[in-house]
Each structure stands twice: as structure tokens, then as C-alpha cells.
C-alpha positions in Angstrom: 159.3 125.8 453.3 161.6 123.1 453.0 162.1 120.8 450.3 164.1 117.2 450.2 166.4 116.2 447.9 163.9 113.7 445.9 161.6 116.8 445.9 164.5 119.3 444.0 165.7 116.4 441.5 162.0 115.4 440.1 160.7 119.6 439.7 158.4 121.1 441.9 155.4 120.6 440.0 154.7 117.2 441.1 153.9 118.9 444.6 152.3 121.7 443.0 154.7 124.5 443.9 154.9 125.5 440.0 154.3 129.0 439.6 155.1 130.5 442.4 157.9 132.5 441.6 162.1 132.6 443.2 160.7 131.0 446.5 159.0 128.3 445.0 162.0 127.8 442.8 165.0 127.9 445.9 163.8 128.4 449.4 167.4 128.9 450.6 167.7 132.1 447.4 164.3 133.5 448.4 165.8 133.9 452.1 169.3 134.8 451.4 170.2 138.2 451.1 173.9 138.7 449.4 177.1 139.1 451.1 177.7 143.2 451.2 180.8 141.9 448.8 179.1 140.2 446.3 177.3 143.5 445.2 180.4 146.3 445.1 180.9 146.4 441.8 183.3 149.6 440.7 181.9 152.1 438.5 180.2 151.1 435.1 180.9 147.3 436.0 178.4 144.3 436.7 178.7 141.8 439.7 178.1 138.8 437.8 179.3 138.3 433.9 177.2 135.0 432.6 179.0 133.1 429.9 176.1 132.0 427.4 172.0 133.1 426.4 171.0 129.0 426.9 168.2 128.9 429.5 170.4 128.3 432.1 172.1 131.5 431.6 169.8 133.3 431.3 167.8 131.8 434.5 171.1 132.3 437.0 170.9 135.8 435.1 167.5 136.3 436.3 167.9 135.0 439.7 170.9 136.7 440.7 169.1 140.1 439.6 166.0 138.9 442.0 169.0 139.5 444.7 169.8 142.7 443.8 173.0 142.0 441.4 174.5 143.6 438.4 174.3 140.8 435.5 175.9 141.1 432.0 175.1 138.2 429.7 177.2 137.3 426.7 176.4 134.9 424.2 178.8 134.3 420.9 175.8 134.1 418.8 173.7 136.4 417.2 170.3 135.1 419.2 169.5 133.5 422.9 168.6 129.9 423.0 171.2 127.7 423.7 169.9 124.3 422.1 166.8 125.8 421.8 166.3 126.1 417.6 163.0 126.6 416.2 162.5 126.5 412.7 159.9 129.6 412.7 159.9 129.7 408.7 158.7 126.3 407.9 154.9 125.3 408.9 154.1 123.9 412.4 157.0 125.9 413.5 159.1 122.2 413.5 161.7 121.8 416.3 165.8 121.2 415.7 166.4 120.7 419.5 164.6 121.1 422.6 161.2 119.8 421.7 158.9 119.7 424.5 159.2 119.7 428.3 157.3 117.4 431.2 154.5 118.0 432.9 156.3 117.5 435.9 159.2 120.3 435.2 158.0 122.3 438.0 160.8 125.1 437.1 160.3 125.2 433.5 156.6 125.5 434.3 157.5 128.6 436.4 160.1 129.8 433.6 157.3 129.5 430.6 154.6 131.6 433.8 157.5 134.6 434.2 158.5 134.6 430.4 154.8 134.9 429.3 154.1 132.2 426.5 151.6 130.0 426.7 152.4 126.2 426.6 150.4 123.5 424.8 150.0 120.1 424.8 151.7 118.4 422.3 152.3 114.6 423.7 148.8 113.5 421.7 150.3 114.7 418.6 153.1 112.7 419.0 150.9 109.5 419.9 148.3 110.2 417.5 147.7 107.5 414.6 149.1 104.6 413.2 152.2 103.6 415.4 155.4 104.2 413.2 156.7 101.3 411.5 159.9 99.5 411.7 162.1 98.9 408.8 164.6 95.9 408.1 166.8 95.5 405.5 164.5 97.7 403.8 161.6 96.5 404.6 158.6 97.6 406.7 157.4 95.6 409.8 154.6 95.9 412.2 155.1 94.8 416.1 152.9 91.7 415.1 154.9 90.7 412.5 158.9 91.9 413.9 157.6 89.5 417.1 158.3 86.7 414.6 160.4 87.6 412.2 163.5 85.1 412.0 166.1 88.3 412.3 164.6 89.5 415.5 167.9 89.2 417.5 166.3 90.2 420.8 166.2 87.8 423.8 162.2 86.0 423.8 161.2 88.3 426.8 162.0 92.0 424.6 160.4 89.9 421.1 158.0 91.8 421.3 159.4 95.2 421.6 160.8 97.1 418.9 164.6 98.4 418.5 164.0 102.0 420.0 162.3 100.6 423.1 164.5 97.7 424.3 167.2 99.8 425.9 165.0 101.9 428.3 162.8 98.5 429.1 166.2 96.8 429.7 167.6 99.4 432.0 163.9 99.9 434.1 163.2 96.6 434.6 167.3 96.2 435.8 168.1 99.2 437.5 170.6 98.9 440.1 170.0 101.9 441.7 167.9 101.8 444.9 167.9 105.6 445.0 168.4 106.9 441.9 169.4 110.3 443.6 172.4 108.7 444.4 174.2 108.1 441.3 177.4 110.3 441.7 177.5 109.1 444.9 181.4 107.5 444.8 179.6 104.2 446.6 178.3 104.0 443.1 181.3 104.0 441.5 181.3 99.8 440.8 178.1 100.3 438.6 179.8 102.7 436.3 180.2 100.4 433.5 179.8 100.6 429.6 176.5 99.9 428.5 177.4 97.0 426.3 178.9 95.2 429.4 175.5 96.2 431.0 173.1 94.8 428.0 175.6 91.6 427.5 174.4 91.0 431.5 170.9 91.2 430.7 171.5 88.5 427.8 171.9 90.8 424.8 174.0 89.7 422.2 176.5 91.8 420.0 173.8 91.9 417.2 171.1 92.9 419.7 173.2 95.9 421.3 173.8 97.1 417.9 170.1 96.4 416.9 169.0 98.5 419.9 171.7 100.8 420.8 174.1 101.6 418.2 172.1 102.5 415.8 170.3 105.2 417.1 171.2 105.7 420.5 169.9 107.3 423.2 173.4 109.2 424.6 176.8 108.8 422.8 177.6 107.1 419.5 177.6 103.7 421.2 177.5 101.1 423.7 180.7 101.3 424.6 180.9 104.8 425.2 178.3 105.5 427.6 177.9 105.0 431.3 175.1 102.8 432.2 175.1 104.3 435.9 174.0 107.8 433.6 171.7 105.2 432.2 170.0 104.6 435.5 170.0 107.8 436.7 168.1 108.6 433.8 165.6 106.1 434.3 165.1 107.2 438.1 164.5 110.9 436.9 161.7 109.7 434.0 159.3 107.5 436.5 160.0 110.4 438.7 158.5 112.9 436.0 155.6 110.0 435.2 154.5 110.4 438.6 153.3 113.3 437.9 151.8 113.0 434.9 152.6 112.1 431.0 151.7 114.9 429.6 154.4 116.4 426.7 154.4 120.4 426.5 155.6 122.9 423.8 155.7 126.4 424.0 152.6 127.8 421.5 154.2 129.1 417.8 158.0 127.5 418.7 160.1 127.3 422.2 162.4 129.7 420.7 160.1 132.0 422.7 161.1 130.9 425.9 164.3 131.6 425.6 163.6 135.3 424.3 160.9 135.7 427.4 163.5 134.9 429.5 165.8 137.2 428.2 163.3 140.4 428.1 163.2 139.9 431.6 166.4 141.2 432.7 167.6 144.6 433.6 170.9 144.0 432.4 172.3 144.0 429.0 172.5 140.7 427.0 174.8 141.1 424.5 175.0 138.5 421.7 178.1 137.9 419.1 180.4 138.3 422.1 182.6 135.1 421.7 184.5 134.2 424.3 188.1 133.5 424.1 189.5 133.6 427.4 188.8 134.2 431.2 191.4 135.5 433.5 191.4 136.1 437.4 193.4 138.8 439.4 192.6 139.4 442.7 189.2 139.9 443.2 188.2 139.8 439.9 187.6 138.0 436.6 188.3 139.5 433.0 186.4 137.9 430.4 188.1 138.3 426.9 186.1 138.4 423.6 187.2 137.2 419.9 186.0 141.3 418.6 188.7 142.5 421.4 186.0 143.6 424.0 187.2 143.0 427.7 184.3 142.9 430.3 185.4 142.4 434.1 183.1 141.6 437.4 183.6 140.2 440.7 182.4 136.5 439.8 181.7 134.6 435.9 179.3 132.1 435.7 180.2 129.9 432.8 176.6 128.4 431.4 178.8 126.9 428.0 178.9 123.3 427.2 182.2 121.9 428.2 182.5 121.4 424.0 182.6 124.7 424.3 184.5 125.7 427.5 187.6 123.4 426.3 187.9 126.2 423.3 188.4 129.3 425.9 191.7 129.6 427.5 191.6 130.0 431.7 193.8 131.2 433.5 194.9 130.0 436.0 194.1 127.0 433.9 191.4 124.1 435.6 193.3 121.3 437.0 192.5 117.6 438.1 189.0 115.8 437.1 187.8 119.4 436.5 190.2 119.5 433.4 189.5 116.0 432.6 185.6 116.8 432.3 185.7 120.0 430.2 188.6 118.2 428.1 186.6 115.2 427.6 182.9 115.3 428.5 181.2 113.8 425.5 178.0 115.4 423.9 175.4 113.3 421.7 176.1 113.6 417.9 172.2 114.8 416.8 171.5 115.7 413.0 168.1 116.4 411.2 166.4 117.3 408.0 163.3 118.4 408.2 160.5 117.5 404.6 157.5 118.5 403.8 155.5 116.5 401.4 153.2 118.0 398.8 150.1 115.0 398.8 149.9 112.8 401.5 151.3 109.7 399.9 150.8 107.6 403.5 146.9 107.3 402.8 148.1 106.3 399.0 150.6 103.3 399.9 148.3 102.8 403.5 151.4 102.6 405.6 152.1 104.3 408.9 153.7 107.3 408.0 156.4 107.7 410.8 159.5 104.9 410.5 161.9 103.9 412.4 164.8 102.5 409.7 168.3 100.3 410.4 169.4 102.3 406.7 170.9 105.4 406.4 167.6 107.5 406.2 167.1 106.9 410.6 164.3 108.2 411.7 161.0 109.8 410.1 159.0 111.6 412.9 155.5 112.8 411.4 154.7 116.6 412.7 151.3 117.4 413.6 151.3 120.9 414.5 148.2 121.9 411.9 144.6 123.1 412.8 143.8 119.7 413.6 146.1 116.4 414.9 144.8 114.6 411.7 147.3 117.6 409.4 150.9 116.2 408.8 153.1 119.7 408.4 156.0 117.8 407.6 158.6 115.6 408.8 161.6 116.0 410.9 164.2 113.2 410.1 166.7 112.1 412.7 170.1 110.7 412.7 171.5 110.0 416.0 175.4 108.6 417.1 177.6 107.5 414.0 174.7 107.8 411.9 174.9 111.8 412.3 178.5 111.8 411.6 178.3 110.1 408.5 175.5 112.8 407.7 177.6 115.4 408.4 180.7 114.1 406.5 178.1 114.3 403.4 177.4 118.2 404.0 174.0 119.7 404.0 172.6 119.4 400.8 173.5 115.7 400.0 172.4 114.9 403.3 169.2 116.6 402.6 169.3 115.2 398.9 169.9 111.1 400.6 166.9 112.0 402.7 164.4 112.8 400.2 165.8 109.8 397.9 165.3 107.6 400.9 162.3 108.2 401.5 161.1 108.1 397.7 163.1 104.2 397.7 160.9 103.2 400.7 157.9 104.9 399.8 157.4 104.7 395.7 154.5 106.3 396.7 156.1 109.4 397.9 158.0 109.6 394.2 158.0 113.6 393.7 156.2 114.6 396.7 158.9 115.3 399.2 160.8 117.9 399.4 163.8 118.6 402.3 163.9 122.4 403.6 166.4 122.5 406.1 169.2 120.7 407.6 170.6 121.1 410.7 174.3 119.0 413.1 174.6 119.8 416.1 177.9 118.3 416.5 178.8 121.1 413.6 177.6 123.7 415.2 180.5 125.3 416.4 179.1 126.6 420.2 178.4 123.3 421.3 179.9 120.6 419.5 177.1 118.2 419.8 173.4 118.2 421.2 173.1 116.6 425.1 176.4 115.6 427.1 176.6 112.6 428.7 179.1 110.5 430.6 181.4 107.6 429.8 181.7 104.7 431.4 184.5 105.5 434.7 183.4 109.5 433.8 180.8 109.9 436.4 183.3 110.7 439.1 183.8 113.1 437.5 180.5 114.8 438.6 180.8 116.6 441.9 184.3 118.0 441.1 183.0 119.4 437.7 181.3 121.6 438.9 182.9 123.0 442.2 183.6 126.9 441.2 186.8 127.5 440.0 188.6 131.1 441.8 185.8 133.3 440.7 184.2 131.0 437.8 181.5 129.2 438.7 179.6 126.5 436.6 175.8 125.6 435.2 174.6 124.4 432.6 172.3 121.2 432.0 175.7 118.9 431.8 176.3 120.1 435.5 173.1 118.7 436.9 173.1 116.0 439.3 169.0 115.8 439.7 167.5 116.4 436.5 168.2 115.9 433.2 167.2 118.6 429.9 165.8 121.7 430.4 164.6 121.0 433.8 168.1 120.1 434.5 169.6 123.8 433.0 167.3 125.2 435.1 168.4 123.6 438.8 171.9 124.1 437.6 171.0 127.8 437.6 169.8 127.6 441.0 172.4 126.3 442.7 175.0 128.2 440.9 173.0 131.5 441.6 172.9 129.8 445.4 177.0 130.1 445.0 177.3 133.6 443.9 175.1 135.6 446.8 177.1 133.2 449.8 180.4 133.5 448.0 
């Protein structure tokens, strides 16, 4: 079996190759058999030491035991996961980061098959009813009506479109990539540009970007800080998910599950609360050095942390060059949430769509249908995104929580006493990763191929050291290759 390099970026799903286990998931893995070094281990140690429970620790974990390899995994905190948070005691088991997965994520269809949870469609519950509503200064707007609304600052071809859709239209319908597969390519390196250069191209002016971007962005805090060849590139990978299919899934009763599936899976011990501090090489091995004092040595590390996270364990010998540059600067997407639950559905009372997206402080409200039937509301998960999630943050978790529900109640009079705001949660304050996604800067993507070269006996994965994917599905090919490293080191 071969497979091209279009084939490995967009999942093997979309040729139907899901499911069927390590050689579906790397052909070269499935007919390597490691190097007679790679697995002498002395006495009582592993082979490999994985840095980090995320799914694409634990996946390099799992494929480098498929080879016949010692693993230890180590994880600072006290559960595996990664970004994966699921709030299990609040109904519809509500999501605080990864939320659902493509149809076309041929390796997280095979992950969810050897874990044993059962996915579910969840992209109709997100579509289902009245389209959200968007709300100015205040005040709520439907597409009809924001089409003609004198403060619509968008040029006349994106009138029509609302704030959270003109950036992705913008990029799709402009993308300068004729291979998308391309993108770290250094013959790419001219379209590495800011995205406010990029949107000011396409005829967007300074109140438009901010309109569109700034407020709630896609990656970064704004336009000026994110690369719009990353932009492209993550264009490319979508239509190549759409092609084969739309469909949105979510692991059944929370994907926390996938994460713990994966991790039953392995021989080896994962231990959590093992914060790492420092990784030091010697000869032909690595020491990895916990905060509790705990030394654990192997042949090779595999380092699955966010670079937010990496740039807080000394190495030595210390990275050097765009490497250093990367983990130093690599930036990761400010995220915060507050998920409410109301008491009495006051939508069907003030006969407004109950999701909104808001230019105010209260971002966005995303209705959660996860009852017995699409129709039940169990609650709402609130979004701030960019500098929006800072300024949430700099409030602390109950007066964020406090704003929300007093937001909401402004908005919706109807909603007066009938909200209530469970659970808050930043992932730029949470300490292991320092802020949801990464992405790249504008002049950051050359940093790319050096990133994630090994380093002595430390080598890299983790989604933010994909070059074919992006998410979860990224995570996972990251693991692949990296495992791919270990057994033909």
C-alpha cells in the first residue's frame, strides 16, 4: 500500500482506509521493524519516555509499543487529555476544548475504533434551529436585516454575510495556494504575510478587519498577528475534509473518553502529576527530570507538550536556531468559556434565536443540544476568543462567570433570573499549555520544518508540529511520523 502526500494530509477516511489498524495508519510503521538499538534498554528502563497524556502522546505511545518498544508516559497533570476537557458533571456532558472531529479524520476514526467509544453525530445539533443572531451595539440582527443595516462595514460582495463568516469566505474564495500541501514550502515564504495586510488586499477596511477578525478570531488575538499563509493552509485542509463528507462527530457521554481509551491501551505505565522540569542528554541517553525529584532515563524522549509549555523545561544541551525561536515564541490562541444553564426556556418567551454572536463583552452564546431529543437546550457554552479572553481572564472566574450571566439577562430581559453560570474555564491560564491551538505569525512559518527536526535524542509531536492536518487529526499524524523517527533512529 502506498499512500501520497494529498492522501496523508486530508486522513485516510476519505479513501476508506479508517479502521484498519497501524497499517492503515503508516504503511512505512507497519513494515519497519526497529533498529536492534532502538530496543536495548538496560534493566528496569523503557526505550521511549513520552513527555505529555494529549492524544498525540499517547498515540506515538501506542505505536511505538505496536513495534515492540518499552514506553513510559508522563503527564504533569493528574488525568490524560491534553486539550481534551469534558465537563462530565454538568448535563449534555458540555465540551471546554476539543469538541468534535470530521468525518474525514481517517486516524481519529481509527483512534475512537482501538479505544472503544462509540462516536455520534453531533453536526445536526449544532445546525438545528433558528440560525444564531447577530448583535450590534446591543442590538439583535437577522442576516436580512445586518445586509442593510447602515454600520455593515463589509465590502457589497460579503453584505450579506455575517462577522464570523467573512474571514474563511475571504481567504477561500482568495487563496493563493495552488497546493495547499505546500505551505511550508520556503517557495511560499512571499505569502507569509499578516492577515490584516491580506484582508486590506481583498478591500477590507480597518473597521471591517476588526468587525470580522479581531473580535473573535479564528487564530491569535488579531490581524496582525497571524500568518495568512497558516490561513490558507487551513483552508486547503477544510475542503479537503468536505470532500469527504460534513458530517461533525463527538465521542458518546464526553471525548474525555478518548483520551482514557487510548491510554488503557498501553502496556506501559502512564504516570500523571510528573511535571517536567528539565531533559538532559549524555551519550546515548536522555534523563528526564520531574518537579517531585523523580529522574526517569531511556534511549530517546518524545516531547508531545505545547511549545507554551516546552519553553518552561530547561534542555540541555539547550535548542538552538529557528528551533529556539519556535518553542520561545510560537503563539497559542487565547480561548475562555463559561458554560449556563437556564432554568425555563426564555428563547420561546422573547421568540428570538437563542444562540448570538455579540461585538460586547459577553462573545459568543453557543446553544447545547445534547438532550433526549435535538429540540432540549442543556445549556450554553459562552465563548471568548483573542483579547476578548484576556480581558476575561484579568476579571477571574467568578466575575467573569457573574458578567456572563448579567449579559445575558441585559440582552435578554426575558432570561431575568433564569440563568445561571456553572463553570468557567482559560486556557491561556491553564498552566500546561498557555493557551488553546498554536498557530503562526506572520514571517513564523519558516519556522516549520526546523521545529520539528529531533533534537540529540528528543524528538517532537504534537498538533503544533503538523504540516498536513490541523486539530486532532493533526496530533495524530504528528505521532506517526515521530514514532516513524524513533524505530529508524
Amino acid at each position: 500500500m502506498t499512500i501520497d502526500r494529498r492522501t496523508f494530509s486530508t486522513g485516510l477516511a476519505s479513501v476508506g482506509l479508517a479502521g484498519l489498524g497501524l497499517a492503515a495508519c503508516s504503511p512505512a510503521l507497519a513494515a519497519r521493524k526497529p533498529k536492534v538499538a532502538a530496543g536495548m534498554a538496560k534493566p528496569g528502563q523503557p526505550d521511549v519516555i513520552v513527555l505529555g497524556a494529549g492524544v498525540s502522546g499517547l498515540q506515538a505511545a501506542w505505536v511505538l509499543e505496536q513495534q515492540g518498544l518499552k514506553v513510559t508516559v508522563l503527564e504533569a497533570r493528574e488525568q490524560v487529555g491534553g486539550r481534551i476537557r469534558t465537563l462530565l458533571d454538568q448535563p449534555g456532558y458540555p465540551e471546554m476544548g476539543f469538541n468534535s472531529m470530521a468525518e474525514g479524520y481517517g486516524r481519529g476514526l481509527d483512534a475512537a475504533s482501538r479505544a472503544g467509544v462509540e462516536l455520534v453525530e453531533v453536526g445536526k445539533r449544532y445546525r438545528y434551529g433558528a440560525p444564531p443572531l447577530l448583535w450590534i451595539n446591543g442590538q439583535p440582527l437577522t442576516r436580512e436585516e445586518w445586509a442593510k443595516f447602515p454600520g455593515n462595514p463589509f465590502p457589497d460582495k460579503y453584505k450579506t454575510l455575517l462577522p464570523a463568516e467573512v474571514v474563511s469566505k475571504v481567504v477561500s474564495d482568495n487563496n493563493r495556494l495552488k497546493d495547499w500541501t505546500t505551505w511550508h514550502e520556503p517557495a511560499q515564504a512571499a505569502l507569509d504575510i499578516s492577515m490584516h495586510e491580506y484582508l486590506k488586499a481583498q478591500g477590507l477596511s480597518d473597521a471591517a478587519i476588526h468587525l470580522c477578525h479581531n473580535i473573535a478570531p479564528y487564530y491569535g488575538t488579531n490581524a496582525w498577528d497571524v500568518s495568512a499563509l497558516m490561513m490558507e493552509y487551513n483552508d486547503g485542509f477544510i475542503k479537503g475534509q468536505m470532500a469527504a463528507g460534513f458530517g461533525s462527530l463527538s465521542v458518546k457521554g464526553g471525548n474525555i473518553h478518548l483520551a482514557t481509551g487510548m491510554a488503557k491501551l498501553l502496556k506501559g505505565d502512564v504516570l500523571l502529576g510528573r511535571e517536567v522540569v528539565a531533559v538532559t542528554q549524555a551519550g546515548s541517553e536522555a534523563t528526564v527530570h520531574c518537579a517531585d525529584g523523580a529522574t526517569f532515563t531511556a534511549g530517546r524522549v518524545i516531547c508531545s507538550l505545547p511549545f507554551s509549555a516546552l519553553r518552561n523545561v530547561k534542555m540541555l544541551p539547550a535548542l538552538e536556531g529557528l528551533q529556539a525561536q519556535a518553542v520561545g515564541q510560537l503563539g497559542y490562541q487565547p480561548i475562555s468559556m463559561v458554560f449556563v444553564t437556564a432554568n425555563a426556556p426564555f428563547w420561546e418567551e422573547d421568540k428570538l434565536a437563542p444562540g448570538m454572536w455579540t461585538d460586547g463583552p459577553l462573545g459568543t452564546v453557543m446553544p447545547q443540544r445534547y438532550g433526549a431529543s435535538v429540540e432540549e437546550i442543556t445549556g450554553f457554552v459562552v465563548q471568548a476568543r483573542g483579547n476578548l479572553a484576556l480581558y476575561w481572564d484579568r476579571m477571574g472566574a467568578e466575575a467573569a462567570k457573574a458578567m456572563v450571566v448579567r449579559q445575558i439577562e441585559t440582552l435578554r430581559p426575558a432570561a431575568k433570573g433564569k440563568v445561571a453560570a456553572h463553570s468557567f474555564f482559560s486556557w491561556a491560564d491553564e498552566r500546561f499549555n498557555g493557551g488553546d491551538v498554536s498557530y503562526f505569525g506572520p514571517g513564523q512559518v519558516r519556522w516549520v520544518d526546523e521545529m520539528v527536526k529531533p533534537a540529540g535524542r528528543v524528538h517532537f509531536c504534537g498538533e503544533h508540529t503538523a504540516i498536513g492536518a490541523r486539530g486532532l487529526e493533526g496530533a495524530l499524524e504528528s505521532a506517526e511520523r515521530v514514532a516513524l523517527e524513533i524505530v529508524t533512529a
